[in-house]
N, C-alpha and C positions, 0 to 999 in steps of 0.2 A: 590885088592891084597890079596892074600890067605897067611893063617902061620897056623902053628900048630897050635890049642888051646890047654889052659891050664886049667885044672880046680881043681887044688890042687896046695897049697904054692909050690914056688920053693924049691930044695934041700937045698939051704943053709938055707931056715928059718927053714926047718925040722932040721936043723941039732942038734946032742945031744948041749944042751947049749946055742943052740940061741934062740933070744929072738920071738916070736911070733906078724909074719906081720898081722896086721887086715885088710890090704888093698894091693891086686896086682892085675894085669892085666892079664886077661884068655891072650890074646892075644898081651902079651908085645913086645917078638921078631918080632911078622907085623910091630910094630912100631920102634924099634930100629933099624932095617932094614931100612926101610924108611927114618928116619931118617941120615942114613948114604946114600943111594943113593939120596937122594930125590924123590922117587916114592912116587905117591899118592895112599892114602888109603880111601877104599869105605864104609868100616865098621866101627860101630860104635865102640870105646872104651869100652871094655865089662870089667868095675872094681866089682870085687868079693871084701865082705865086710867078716870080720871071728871073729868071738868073742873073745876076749884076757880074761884068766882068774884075771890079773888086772884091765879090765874094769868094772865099775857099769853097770850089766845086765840090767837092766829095762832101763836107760839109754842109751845103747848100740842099744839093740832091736829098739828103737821108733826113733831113728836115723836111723839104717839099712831099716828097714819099710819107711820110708817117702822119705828116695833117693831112693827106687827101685820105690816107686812111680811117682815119679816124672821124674825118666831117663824115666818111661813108656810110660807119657805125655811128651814126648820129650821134657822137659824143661831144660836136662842137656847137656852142653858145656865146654867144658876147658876156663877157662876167659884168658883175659888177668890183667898180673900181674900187678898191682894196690896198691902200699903202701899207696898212698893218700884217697883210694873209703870209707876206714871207720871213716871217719872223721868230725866231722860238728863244726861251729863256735860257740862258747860260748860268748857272749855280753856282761857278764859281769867284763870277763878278757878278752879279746879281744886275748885270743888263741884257738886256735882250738882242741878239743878234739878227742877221739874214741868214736862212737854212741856204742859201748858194753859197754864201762864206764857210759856212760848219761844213758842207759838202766837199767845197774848193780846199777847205785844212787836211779834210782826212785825208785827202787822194794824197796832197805831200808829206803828209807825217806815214802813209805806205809806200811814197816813193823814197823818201829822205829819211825812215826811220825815226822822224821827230830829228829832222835835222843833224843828225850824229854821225852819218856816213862821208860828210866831208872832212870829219878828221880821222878817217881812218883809213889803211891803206894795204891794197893787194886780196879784201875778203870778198868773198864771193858777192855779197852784200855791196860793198862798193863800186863793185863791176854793173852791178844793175844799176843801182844810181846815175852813172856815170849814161849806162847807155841810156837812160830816161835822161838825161840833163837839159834837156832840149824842152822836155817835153815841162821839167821844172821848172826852168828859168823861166816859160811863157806863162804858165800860172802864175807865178811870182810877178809880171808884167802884168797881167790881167785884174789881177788886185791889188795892181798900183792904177790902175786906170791910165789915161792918157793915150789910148788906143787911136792911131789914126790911118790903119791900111792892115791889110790882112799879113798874118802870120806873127805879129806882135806879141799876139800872148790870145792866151786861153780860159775861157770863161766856165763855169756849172751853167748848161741852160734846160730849159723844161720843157719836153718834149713835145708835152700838151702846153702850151702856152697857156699859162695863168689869165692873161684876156681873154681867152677864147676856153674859161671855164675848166683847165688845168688843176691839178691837185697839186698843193705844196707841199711835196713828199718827194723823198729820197731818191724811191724808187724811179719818179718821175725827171730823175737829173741824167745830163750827160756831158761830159765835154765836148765843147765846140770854138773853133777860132773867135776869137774875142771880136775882131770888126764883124763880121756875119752873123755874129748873133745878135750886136747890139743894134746893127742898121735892119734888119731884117725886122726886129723886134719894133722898133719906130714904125717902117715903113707901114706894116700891119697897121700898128695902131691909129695910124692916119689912115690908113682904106676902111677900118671900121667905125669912126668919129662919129658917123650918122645913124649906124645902127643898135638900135636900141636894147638895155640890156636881156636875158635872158631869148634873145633874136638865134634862131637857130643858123649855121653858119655849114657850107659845104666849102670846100677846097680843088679848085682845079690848077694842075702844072703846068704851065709854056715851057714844054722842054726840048732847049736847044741847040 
């Protein structure tokens, strides 16, 4: 099924005062079309990624890069929606937690030693804390939530993104500035609203 492509934000994100989409659909109307008749679509989902001047650049960048890589290797798909997939049991409260929290602990309990290096002082050990403190504190920010502009604090996010058929695995985490991942992570999910699950999905960068 053929539609116009698009390869610049819609009118309304240009518009004076709005806020700037990082994430839409060269070819949204093929899908909203479809959508509404039920015809099938033979083409891939083509999501353009666009730099927000709120974003952490470096951040931004090594994300945009690794999903165009990967839509390349045709590893991207629209998931199905899954509240439970990020989750794994904890044995020793016998609730189940999010593997980005279990992930987000370890990195502190190897930066912090489980917490113990603030009361100690002059050890080699506390020297490295100290010069990570920055990087503490913003995890520690990031898991209190309340994130409202980049540099606040620091999130575990998934490289392959869990919507777009990501695995929720370890291996799959990284830190990233806590606004940029979680606006980034929206914006996606409103460029893909129309596309249907298992919809094969490519990635191109506006890099500017």
């Amino acid at each position: 099924m053929a539609g116009k492509k698009r390869d610049a934000p819609t009118r309304q994100a240009k518009a004076k005062g709005a806020r700037i989409v990082s994430a839409f659909l060269d070819n949204a109307e093929v899908f909203r079309t479809a959508k509404t008749t039920g015809a099938k679509v033979n083409e891939p989902a083509v999501l353009r990624l666009k730099y927000r001047p709120d974003f952490d650049k470096r951040d931004f960048d090594r994300k945009a890069r690794d999903l165009v890589r990967l839509g390349q290797e045709g590893k991207l798909s629209k998931a199905k929606s899954d509240r439970t997939s990020n989750s794994v049991y904890d044995r020793k409260t016998g609730k189940t937690r999010s593997r980005t929290n279990v992930f987000r602990e370890r990195v502190l309990r190897q930066l912090t030693k489980n917490k113990k290096l603030t009361q100690q002082h002059g050890t080699r050990e506390t020297n490295k804390y100290l010069a990570n403190k920055s990087l503490v504190d913003r995890l520690y920010a990031g898991q209190r939530g309340g994130i409202t502009a980049r540099g606040q604090g620091v999130d575990p996010d998934h490289i392959q993104e869990l919507q777009m058929d990501g695995e929720d695995a370890y291996d799959n985490l990284r830190l990233m500035d806590s606004w940029t991942n979680r606006q980034i992570g929206s914006d996606i999910s409103v460029a893909l609203r129309d596309v249907p699950e298992g919809h094969p999905i490519i990635v191109k960068w506006i890099d500017e």
